[in-house]
Structures are given as structure tokens and as C-alpha cells.
FIKESE-103668 format. One record per residue (C-alpha): residue number from 1; residue in three letters; y, x, z. Coordinates in nm, 4 decimals. Example, Ala and Ser with C-alpha at 12.3 -4.5 7.8 and 13.67 -1.06 7.14 Angstrom:
BEGIN
[pt 1; 'ALA'; [-0.4500; 1.2300; 0.7800]] [pt 2; 'SER'; [-0.1060; 1.3670; 0.7140]] 
***
This chain:
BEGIN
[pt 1; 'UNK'; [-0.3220; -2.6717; -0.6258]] [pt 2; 'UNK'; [-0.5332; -2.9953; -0.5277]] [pt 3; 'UNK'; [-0.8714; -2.9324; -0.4250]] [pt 4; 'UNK'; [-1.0028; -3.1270; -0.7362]] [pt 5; 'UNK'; [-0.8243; -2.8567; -0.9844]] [pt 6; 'UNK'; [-0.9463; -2.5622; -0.7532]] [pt 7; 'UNK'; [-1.2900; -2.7296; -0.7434]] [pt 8; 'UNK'; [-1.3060; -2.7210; -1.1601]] [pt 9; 'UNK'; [-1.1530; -2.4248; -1.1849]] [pt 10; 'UNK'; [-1.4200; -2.2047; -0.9866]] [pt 11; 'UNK'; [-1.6888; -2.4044; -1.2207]] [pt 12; 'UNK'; [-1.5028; -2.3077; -1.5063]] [pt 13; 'UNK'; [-1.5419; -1.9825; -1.3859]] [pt 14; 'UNK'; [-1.8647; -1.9765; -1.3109]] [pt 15; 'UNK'; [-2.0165; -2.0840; -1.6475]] [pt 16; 'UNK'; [-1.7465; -1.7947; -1.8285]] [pt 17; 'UNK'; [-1.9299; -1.5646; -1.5968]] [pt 18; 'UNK'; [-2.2350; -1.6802; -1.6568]] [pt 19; 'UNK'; [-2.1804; -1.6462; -2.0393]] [pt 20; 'UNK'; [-2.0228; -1.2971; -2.0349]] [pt 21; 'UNK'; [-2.3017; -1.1746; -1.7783]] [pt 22; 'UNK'; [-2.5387; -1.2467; -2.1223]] [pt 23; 'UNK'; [-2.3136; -1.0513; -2.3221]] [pt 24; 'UNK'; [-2.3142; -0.7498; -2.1173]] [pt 25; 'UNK'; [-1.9119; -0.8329; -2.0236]] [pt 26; 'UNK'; [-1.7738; -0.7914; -1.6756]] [pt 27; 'UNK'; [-1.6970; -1.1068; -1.4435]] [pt 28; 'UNK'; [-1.3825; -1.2687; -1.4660]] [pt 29; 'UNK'; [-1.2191; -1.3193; -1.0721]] [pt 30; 'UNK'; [-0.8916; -1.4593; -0.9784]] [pt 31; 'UNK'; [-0.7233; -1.1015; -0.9514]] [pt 32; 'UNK'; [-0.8748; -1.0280; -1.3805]] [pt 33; 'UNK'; [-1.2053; -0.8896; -1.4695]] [pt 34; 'UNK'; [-1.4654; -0.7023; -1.2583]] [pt 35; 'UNK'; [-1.6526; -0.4538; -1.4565]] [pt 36; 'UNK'; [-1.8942; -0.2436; -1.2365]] [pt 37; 'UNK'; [-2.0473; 0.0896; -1.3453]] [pt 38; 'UNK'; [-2.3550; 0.1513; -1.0855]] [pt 39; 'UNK'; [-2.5495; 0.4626; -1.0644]] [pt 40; 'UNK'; [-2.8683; 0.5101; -0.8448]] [pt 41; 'UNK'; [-2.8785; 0.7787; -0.5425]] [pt 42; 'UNK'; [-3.2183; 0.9776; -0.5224]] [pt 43; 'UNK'; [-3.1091; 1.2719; -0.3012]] [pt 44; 'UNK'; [-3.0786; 1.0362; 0.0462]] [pt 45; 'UNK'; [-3.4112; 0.8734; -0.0355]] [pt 46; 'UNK'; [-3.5733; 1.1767; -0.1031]] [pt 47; 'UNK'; [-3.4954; 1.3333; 0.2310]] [pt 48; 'UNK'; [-3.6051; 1.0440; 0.3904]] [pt 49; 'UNK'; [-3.9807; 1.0502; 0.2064]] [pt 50; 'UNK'; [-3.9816; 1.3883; 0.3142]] [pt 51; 'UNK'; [-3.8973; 1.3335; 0.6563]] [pt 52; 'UNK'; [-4.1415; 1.0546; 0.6895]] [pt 53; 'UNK'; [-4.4086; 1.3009; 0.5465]] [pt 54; 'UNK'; [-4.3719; 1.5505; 0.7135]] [pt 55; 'UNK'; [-4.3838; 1.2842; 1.0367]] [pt 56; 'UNK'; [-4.7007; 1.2031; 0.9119]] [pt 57; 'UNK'; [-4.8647; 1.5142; 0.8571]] [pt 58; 'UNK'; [-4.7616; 1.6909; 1.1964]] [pt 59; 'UNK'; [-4.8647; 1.3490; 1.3775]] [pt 60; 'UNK'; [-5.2070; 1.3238; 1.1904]] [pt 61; 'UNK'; [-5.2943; 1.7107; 1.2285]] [pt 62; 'UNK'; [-5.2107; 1.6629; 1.6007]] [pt 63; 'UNK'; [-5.4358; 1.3583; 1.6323]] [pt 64; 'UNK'; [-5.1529; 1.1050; 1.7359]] [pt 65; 'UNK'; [-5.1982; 0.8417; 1.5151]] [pt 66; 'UNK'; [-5.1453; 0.5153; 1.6888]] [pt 67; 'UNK'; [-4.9476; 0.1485; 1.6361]] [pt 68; 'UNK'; [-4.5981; 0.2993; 1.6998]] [pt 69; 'UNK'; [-4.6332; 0.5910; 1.3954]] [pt 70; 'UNK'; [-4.7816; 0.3797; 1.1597]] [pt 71; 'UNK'; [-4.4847; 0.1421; 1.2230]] [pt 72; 'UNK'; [-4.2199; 0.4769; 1.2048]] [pt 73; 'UNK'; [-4.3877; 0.6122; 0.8816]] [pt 74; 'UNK'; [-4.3165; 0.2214; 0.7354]] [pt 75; 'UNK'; [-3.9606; 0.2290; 0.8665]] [pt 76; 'UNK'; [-3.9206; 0.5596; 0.7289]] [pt 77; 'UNK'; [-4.0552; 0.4395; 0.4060]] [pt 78; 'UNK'; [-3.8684; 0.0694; 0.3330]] [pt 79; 'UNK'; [-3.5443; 0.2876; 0.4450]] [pt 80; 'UNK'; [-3.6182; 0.4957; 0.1713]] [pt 81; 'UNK'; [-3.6700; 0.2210; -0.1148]] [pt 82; 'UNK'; [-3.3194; 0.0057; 0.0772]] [pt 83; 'UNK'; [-3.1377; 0.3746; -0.0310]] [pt 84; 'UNK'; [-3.2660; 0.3799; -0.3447]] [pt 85; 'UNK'; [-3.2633; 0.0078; -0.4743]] [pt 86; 'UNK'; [-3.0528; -0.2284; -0.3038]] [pt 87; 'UNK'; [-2.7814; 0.0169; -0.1534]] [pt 88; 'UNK'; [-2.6435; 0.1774; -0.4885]] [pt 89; 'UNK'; [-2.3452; 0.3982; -0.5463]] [pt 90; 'UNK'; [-2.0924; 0.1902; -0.7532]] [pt 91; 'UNK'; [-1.7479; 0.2197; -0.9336]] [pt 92; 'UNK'; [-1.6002; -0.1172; -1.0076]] [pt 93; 'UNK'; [-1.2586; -0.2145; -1.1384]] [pt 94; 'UNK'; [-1.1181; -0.5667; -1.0273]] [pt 95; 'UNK'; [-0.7857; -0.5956; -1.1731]] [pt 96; 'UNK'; [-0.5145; -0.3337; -1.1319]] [pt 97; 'UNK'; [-0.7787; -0.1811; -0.8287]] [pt 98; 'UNK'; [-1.1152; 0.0592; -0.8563]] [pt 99; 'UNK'; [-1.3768; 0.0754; -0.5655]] [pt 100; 'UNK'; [-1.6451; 0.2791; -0.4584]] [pt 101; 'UNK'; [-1.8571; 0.3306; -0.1768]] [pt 102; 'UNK'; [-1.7745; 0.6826; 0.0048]] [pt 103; 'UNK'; [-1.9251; 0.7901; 0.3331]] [pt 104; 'UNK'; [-2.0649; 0.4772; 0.4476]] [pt 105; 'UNK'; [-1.7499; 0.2335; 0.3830]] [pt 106; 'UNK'; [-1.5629; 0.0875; 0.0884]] [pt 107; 'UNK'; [-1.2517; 0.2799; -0.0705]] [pt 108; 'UNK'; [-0.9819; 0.0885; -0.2909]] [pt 109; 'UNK'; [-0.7457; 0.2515; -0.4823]] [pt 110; 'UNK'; [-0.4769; 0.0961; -0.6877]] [pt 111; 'UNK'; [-0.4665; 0.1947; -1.0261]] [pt 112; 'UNK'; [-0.0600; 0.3370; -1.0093]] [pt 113; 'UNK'; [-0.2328; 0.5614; -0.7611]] [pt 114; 'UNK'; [-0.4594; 0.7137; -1.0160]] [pt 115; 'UNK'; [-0.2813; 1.0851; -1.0843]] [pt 116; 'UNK'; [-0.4911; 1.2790; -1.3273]] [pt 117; 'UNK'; [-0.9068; 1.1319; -1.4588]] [pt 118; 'UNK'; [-1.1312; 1.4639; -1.5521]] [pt 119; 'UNK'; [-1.4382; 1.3756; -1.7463]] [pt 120; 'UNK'; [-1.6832; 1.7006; -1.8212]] [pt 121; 'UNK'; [-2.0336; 1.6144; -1.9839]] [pt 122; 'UNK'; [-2.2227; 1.4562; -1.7142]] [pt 123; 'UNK'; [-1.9194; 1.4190; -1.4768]] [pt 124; 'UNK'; [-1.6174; 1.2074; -1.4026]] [pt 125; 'UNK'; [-1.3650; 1.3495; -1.1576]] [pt 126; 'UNK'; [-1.0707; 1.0521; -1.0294]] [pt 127; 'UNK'; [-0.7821; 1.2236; -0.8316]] [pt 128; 'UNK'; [-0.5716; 1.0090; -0.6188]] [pt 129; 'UNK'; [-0.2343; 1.0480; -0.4603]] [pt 130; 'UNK'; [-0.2193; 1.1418; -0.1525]] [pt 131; 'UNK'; [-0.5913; 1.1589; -0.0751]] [pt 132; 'UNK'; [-0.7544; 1.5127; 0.0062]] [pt 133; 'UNK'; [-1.0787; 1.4082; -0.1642]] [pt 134; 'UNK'; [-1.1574; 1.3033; -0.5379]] [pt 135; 'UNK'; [-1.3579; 1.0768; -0.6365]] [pt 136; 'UNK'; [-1.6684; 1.2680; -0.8480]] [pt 137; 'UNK'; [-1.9382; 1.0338; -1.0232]] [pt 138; 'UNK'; [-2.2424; 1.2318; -1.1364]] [pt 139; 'UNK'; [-2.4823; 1.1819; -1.4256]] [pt 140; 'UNK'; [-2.6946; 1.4257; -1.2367]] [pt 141; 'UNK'; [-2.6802; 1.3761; -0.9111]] [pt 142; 'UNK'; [-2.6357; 0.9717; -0.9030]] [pt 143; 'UNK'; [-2.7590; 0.8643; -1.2351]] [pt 144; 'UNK'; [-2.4566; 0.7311; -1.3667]] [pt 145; 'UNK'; [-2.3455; 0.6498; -1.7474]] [pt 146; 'UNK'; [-2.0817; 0.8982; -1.7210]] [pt 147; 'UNK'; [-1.9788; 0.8210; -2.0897]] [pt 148; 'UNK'; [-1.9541; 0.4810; -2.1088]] [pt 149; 'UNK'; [-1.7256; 0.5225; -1.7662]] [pt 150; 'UNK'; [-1.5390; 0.7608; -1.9210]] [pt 151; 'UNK'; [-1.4727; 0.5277; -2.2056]] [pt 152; 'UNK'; [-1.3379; 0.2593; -2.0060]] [pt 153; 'UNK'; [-1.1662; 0.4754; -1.7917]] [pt 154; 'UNK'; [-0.9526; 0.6295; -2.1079]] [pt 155; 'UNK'; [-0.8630; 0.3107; -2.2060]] [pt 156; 'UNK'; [-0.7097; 0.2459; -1.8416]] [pt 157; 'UNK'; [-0.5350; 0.5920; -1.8925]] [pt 158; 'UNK'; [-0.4274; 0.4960; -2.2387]] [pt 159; 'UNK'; [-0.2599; 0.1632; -2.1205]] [pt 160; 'UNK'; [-0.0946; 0.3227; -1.7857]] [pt 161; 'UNK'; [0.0115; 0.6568; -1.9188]] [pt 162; 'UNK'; [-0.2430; 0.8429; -1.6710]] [pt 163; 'UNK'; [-0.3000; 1.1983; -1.7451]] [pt 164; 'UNK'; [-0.6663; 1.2184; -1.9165]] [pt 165; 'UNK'; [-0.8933; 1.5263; -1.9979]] [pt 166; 'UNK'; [-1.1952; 1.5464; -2.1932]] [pt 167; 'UNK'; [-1.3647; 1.8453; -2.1114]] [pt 168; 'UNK'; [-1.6539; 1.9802; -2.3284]] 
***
């Protein structure tokens, strides 16, 4: 393609995105939609606030309260709000792939590679070939919408004949 096409294509694309981000729709990419289901980790955070407190109160009781542990107990303390607002646990779907975060680093997964989806109330459970681990999105424990995932994720199952359980 010229660079003139490619150039109104991407615009294109960026006012259909721009529209379907104000109806609550996923983006559209080169490779199909994106839809992204994000949840919000508490558990990491919350270590770290405890950590920083405790910091704090063995510091202060021990009279050691200078420059360097008022900086640490900041540290501590933006690290904690970084965990819990910017750096979320996600599951998105970009064409015939899903991604998540796991362990520090991003993990793709084709969707052929999908062998059975588990959804329980509160819980979705992805099993992949030839992986040890599943993939296990919490309402509880990362605050995500487990049913509306669920949802999307039967319809995925529906279309590609992937084995589907709704536990109750």
C-alpha cells in the first residue's frame, strides 16, 4: 500500500475507535477488535502499605527519623498507588489471540490453544495446551467482572467449538 492509503487508513481508524470507545465497544486494530476486561490488584499494594508502616513505626519508635526514611516511606507509598492504579491485571482479546499479564511479563495465547474455559460465580478458569498453569481471573481477589468475561468468553467457545462450563 502507498503511504497516502496507509496514512488514511490509520485516521479512519482512529475516529472508529474513537466512536466505539463512546459506546463502550472494543478498539478495532489491524489483526480485528481489542476488547480488554481489566480488574484491579489490592493484595500487592496492600503488602506494600503494610511494609511501609510498619517501616515507619519501628523507625519512629526508635527515634531514626531523618531525610532518607521520609524519602523510603514515600517510595514505599507511590509504589503502592503504581500497583494499584496504573499497573492493572488485564485480559484482552486482539483477534484470534488473548493476553494477560502473569508473573511480571506478558502471556499470549492463541485462541486454537484454548482447551477447556471454567467459569464458577466469581471465577473464570482458561486452560491452555501444553501449559502447566491456567489462567484464573478473580472477582475476589482482582476485582474483575467475571460475568461479563464469561459472556464474551462463551461466545468465543460457541464460535470455535471450545469446551465451556458454567458452574453454579
Amino acid at each position: 500500500m502507498s503511504r497516502k492509503w496507509e496514512r488514511m487508513v490509520a485516521r479512519n481508524r482512529a475516529e472508529l475507535n474513537q466512536r466505539r470507545e463512546k459506546q463502550g465497544l472494543g478498539k478495532v486494530t489491524s489483526t480485528g477488535t481489542e476488547l480488554t476486561f481489566k480488574g484491579r490488584s489490592y493484595l500487592f499494594p496492600f503488602v506494600l502499605l503494610v511494609i511501609a508502616s510498619l517501616y515507619g513505626f519501628i523507625n519512629i519508635s526508635a527515634g531514626d527519623t531523618n531525610t532518607l526514611f521520609w524519602v523510603t516511606i514515600a517510595l514505599y507509598l507511590l509504589l503502592c498507588l503504581y500497583f494499584f492504579f496504573i499497573r492493572r491485571p488485564y485480559l484482552k482479546f486482539i483477534g484470534n489471540e488473548i493476553m494477560t499479564r502473569k508473573l511480571g511479563r506478558e502471556r499470549t495465547a492463541n485462541l486454537a490453544d484454548i482447551e477447556k474455559i471454567v467459569f464458577q460465580r466469581g471465577t473464570v478458569v482458561i486452560t491452555i495446551k501444553d501449559e502447566r498453569t491456567e489462567w484464573f481471573f478473580s472477582r475476589g481477589m482482582q476485582l474483575f467482572q467475571t460475568n461479563k468475561m464469561a459472556d464474551h468468553l462463551e461466545k468465543i467457545a460457541q464460535k470455535r467449538n471450545i469446551p465451556f462450563e458454567r458452574m453454579s
